[in-house]
C-alpha positions as CSV (number, residue, x, y, z in Angstrom):
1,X,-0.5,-22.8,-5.1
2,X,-3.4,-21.5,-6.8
3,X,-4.5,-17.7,-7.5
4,X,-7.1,-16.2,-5.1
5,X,-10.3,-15.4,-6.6
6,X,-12.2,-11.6,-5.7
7,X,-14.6,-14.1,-3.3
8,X,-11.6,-14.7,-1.0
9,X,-10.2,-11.6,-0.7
10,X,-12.2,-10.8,2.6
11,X,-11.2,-14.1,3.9
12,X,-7.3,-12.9,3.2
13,X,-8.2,-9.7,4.6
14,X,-9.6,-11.2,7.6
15,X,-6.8,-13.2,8.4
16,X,-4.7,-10.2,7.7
17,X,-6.8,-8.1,10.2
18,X,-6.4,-11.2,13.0
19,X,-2.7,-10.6,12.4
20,X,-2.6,-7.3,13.5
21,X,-4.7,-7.8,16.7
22,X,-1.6,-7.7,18.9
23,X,-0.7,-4.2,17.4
24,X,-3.9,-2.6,17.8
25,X,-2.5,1.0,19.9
26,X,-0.1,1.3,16.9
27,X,-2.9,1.4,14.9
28,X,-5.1,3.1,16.1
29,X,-2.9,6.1,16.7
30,X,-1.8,5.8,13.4
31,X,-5.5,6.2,12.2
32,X,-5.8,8.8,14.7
33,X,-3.0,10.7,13.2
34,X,-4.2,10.2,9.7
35,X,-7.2,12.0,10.2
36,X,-5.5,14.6,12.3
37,X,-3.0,15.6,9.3
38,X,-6.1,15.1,6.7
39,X,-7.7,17.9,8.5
40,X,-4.7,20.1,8.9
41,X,-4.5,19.9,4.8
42,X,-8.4,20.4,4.4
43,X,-7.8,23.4,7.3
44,X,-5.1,25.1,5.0
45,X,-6.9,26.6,2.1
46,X,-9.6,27.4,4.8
47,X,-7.9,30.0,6.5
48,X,-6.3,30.8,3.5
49,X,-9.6,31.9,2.2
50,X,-10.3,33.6,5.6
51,X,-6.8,35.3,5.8
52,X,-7.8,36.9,2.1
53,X,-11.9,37.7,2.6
54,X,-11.6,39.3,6.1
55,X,-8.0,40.2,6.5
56,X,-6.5,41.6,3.0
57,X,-10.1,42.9,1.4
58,X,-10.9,44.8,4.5
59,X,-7.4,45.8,5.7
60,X,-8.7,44.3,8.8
61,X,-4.6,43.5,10.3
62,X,-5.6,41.9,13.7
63,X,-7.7,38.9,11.4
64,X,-5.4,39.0,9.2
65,X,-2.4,38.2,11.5
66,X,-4.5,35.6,13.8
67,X,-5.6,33.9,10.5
68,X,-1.4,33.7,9.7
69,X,-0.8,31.9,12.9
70,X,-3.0,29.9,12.9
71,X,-2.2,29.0,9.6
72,X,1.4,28.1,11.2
73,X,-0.1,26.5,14.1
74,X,-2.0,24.2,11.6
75,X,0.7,23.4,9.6
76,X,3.1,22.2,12.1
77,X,0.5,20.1,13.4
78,X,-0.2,18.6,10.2
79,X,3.7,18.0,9.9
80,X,4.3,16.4,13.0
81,X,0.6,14.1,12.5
82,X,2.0,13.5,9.4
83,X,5.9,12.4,10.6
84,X,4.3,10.3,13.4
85,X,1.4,8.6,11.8
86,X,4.4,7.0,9.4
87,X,6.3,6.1,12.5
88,X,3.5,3.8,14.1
89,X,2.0,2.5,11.0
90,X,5.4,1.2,10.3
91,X,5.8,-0.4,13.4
92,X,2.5,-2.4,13.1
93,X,3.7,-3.5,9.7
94,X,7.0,-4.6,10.4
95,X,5.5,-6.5,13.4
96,X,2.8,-7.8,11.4
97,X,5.5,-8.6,8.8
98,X,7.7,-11.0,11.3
99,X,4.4,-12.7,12.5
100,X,3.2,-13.5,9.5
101,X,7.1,-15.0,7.7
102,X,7.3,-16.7,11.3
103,X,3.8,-18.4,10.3
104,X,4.0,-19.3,7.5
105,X,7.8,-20.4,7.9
106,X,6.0,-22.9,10.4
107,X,3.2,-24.0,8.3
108,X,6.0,-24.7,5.7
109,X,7.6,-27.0,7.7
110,X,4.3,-29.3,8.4
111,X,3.7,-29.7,4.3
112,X,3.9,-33.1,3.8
113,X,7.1,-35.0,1.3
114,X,4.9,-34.8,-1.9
115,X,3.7,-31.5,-1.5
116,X,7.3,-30.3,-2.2
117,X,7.4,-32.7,-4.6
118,X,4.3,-31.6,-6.5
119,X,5.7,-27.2,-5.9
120,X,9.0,-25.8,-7.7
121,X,11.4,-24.6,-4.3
122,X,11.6,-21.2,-6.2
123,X,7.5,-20.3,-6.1
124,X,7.7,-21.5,-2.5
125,X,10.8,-19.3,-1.7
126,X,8.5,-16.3,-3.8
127,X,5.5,-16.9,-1.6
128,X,7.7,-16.2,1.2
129,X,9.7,-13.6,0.4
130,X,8.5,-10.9,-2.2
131,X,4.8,-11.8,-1.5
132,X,4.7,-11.5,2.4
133,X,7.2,-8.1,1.1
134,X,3.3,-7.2,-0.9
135,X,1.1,-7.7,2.1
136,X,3.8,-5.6,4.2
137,X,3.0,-2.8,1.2
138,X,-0.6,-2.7,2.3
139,X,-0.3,-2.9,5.6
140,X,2.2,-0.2,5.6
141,X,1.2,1.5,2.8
142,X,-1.7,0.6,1.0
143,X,-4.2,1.2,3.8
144,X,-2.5,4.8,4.8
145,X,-3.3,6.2,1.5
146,X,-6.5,4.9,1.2
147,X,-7.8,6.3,4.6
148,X,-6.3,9.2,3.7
149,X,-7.7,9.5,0.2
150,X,-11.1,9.0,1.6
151,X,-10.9,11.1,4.4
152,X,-9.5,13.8,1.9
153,X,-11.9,13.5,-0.6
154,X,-15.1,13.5,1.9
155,X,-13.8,16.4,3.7
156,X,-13.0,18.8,0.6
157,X,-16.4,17.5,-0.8
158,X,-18.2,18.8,2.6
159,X,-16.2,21.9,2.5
160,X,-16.9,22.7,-1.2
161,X,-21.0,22.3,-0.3
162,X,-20.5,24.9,2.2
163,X,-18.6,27.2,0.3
164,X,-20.1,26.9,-3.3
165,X,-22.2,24.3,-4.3
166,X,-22.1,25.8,-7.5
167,X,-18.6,24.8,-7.4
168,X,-19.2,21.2,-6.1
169,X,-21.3,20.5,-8.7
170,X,-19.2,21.5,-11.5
171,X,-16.5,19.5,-9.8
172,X,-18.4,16.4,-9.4
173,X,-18.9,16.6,-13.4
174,X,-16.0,14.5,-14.7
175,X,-16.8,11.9,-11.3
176,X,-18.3,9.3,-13.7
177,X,-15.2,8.9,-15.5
178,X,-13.2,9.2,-12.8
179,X,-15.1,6.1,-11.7
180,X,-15.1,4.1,-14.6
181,X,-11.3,4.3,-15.1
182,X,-10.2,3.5,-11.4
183,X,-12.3,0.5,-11.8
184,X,-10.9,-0.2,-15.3
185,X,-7.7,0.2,-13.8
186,X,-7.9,-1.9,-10.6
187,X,-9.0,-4.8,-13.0
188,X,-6.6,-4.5,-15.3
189,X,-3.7,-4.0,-12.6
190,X,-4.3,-6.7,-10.8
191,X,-4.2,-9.1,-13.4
192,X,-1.3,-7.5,-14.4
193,X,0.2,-8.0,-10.3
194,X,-0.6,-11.5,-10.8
195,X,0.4,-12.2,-13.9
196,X,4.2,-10.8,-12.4
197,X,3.7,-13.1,-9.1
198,X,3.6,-16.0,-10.7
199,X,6.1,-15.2,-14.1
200,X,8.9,-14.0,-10.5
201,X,8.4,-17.5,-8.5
202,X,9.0,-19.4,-12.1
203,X,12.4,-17.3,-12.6
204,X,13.4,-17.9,-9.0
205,X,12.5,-21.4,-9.3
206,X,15.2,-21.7,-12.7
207,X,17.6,-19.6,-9.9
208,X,17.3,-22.3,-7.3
209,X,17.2,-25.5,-9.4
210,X,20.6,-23.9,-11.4
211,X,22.3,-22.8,-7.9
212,X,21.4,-26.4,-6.7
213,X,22.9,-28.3,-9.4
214,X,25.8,-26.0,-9.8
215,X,27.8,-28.9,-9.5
216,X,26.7,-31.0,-12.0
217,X,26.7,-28.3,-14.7
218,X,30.1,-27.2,-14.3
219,X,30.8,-31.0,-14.3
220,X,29.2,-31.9,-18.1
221,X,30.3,-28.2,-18.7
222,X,26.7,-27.1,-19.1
223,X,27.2,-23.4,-18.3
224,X,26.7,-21.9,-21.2
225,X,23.2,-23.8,-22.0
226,X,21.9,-23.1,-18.1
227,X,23.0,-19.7,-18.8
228,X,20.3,-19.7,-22.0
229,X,17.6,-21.3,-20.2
230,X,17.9,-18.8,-17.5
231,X,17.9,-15.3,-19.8
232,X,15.2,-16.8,-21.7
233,X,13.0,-17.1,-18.8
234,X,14.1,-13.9,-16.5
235,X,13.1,-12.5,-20.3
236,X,10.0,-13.8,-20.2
237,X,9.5,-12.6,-16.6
């Protein structure tokens, strides 16, 4: 079991997007509901702004009053967009999560003899446990936040250009760093991430092959030695 290179990471994602063809209404609303609740946030310091300019500064009572409700009315949107979006994004992930252990449990189980003799039992158990547990993370997750980070990020930039663009352009002045160390810290990161894939299916392969062979340690009264080999590598993990 080789690392993926960055050239098939759309191919993964592909696959990963075929996988969640059956939940596509779960979805969807979810995505609906993310940009539903993105608004609500990008809406608050609007009437905020409006509740101070025309309400306060004027002594102008009725705006300021509407501008309060509708501040509430905006905010319990954005609550219940928010509670609900996490509601059917998790239900496309868990689904997506079965589907994908019940394939490649199946695919498992049509390896031929030598490829389990070739792979340690405890990187194969990894690759179907705590790595299927990643993909569930983006599913779940990962994808949430980033269509909401973009979402919020491209609205507040459109509101700042039509409130000050004075203001946007001072903000946009630390943007090139910004930049440099998100991409800096993506690379880094994910070497990092898989670097600790691989280090995890070693240690749970020394689990296995000790839990297998249980009986023949105890038997030569190898416990203590095992007991070494294992804390050296969960150390080196």
């Amino acid at each position: 079991m080789s690392r993926r290179d960055r050239a098939a990471a759309p191919h993964v994602l592909r696959r990963c997007a075929a996988f969640l063809r059956p939940y596509r209404r779960e979805v969807t609303i979810g995505l609906a509901l993310v940009v539903t609740s993105t608004a609500a946030i990008i809406a608050g310091p609007l009437l905020l702004r409006r509740g101070i300019d025309r309400g306060i500064m004027p002594g102008d009572g009725r705006t300021l009053n509407l501008t309060v409700a509708a501040y509430v009315v905006v905010a319990t949107v954005g609550y219940a967009a928010t509670r609900y979006q996490v509601l059917y994004i998790s239900r496309a992930g868990e689904g997506f999560l079965r589907d994908l252990r019940q394939r490649v449990f199946d695919h498992l189980l049509k390896l031929s003899m030598p490829f389990y003799d070739r792979q340690k039992a405890g990187v194969i158990v990894s690759r179907m446990t705590s790595d299927v547990d990643s993909l569930q993370e983006l599913v779940q997750l990962g994808v949430l936040q980033l269509t909401q980070a973009l979402l919020l990020i491209t609205g507040s930039l459109v509101v700042l250009a039509l409130v000050s663009w004075k203001l946007l352009l001072i903000c946009l002045i630390p943007a090139p760093l910004l930049v440099y160390a998100t991409i800096k810290f993506q690379r880094d990161s994910n070497r990092a991430y898989l670097t600790v894939r691989d280090r995890i299916g070693l240690t749970l392969s020394a689990l296995q092959e000790g839990i297998t062979g249980v009986r023949v340690i105890q038997a030569y009264g190898r416990e203590s030695v095992e007991t070494e080999r294992f804390a050296h590598r969960n150390r080196s993990g």
